[in-house]
C-alpha positions in Angstrom: -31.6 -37.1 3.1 -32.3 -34.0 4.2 -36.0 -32.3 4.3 -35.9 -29.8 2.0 -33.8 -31.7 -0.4 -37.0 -34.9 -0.2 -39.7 -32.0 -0.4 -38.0 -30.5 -3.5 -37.7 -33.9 -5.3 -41.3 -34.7 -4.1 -43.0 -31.2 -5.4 -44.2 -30.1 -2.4 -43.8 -27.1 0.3 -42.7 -27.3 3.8 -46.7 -25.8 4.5 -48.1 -28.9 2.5 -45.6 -31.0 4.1 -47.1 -30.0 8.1 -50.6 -29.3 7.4 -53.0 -30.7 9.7 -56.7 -30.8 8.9 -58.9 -29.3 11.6 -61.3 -32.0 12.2 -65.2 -30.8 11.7 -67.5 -29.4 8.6 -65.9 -26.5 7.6 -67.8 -23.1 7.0 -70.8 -21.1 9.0 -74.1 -23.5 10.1 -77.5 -23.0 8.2 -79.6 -20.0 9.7 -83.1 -21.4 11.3 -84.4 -17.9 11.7 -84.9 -14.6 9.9 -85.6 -11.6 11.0 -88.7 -9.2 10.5 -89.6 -5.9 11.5 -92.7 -6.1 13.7 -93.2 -2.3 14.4 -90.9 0.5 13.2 -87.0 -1.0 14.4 -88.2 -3.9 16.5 -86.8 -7.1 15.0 -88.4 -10.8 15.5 -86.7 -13.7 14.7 -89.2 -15.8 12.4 -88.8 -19.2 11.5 -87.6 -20.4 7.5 -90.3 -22.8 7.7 -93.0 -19.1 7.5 -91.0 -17.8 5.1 -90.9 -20.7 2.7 -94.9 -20.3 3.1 -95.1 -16.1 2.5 -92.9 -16.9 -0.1 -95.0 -19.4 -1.8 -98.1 -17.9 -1.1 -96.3 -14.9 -3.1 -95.4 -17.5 -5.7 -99.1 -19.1 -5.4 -100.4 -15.8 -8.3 -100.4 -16.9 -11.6 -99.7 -13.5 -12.9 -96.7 -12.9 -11.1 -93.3 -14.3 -12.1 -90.7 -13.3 -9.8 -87.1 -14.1 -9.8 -84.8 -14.6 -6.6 -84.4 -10.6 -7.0 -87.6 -9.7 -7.0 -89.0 -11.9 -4.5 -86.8 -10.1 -2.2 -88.3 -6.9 -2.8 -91.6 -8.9 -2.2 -90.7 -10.2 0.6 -88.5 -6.9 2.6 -92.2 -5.5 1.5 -93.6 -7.6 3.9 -91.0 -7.0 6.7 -88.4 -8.9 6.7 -84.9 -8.6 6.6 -83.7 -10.9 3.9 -80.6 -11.2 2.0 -81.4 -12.4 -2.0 -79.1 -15.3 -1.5 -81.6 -16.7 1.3 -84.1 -16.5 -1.1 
């Protein structure tokens, strides 16, 4: 039988047919660093471990009760660069 005869009876295209998986975890690595401003537009990278602590030493006041969002702000405030999906 011919190819594209079998792949129609099957259900399946040609593409599906010759795919080859790319061996490997797909997607980018986990960041270790951040950055923050030290003076005016002089960036450090920081480690996640520091801001896990600014963030629950934000976290820490009882009064406060700060979303993903808002710890953002809290944090940028501070001097870093963060995206809120790090957060």
């Amino acid at each position: 039988m011919k190819r594209d005869l079998v792949l129609e009876i099957v259900g399946i295209t040609k593409h599906q047919y010759y795919y080859q998986r790319k061996g490997g975890k797909q997607g980018r690595r986990p960041s270790t660093t951040t950055n923050m401003y030290m003076e005016e537009d002089f960036l450090v990278d920081i480690p996640n471990e520091n801001v896990v602590d600014d963030i629950k030493d934000i976290a820490a006041d009882q009064d406060l009760d700060y979303g993903y969002h808002k710890m953002t702000f809290a944090l940028m405030q501070l001097g870093y660069l963060i995206n809120h999906k790090k957060v």
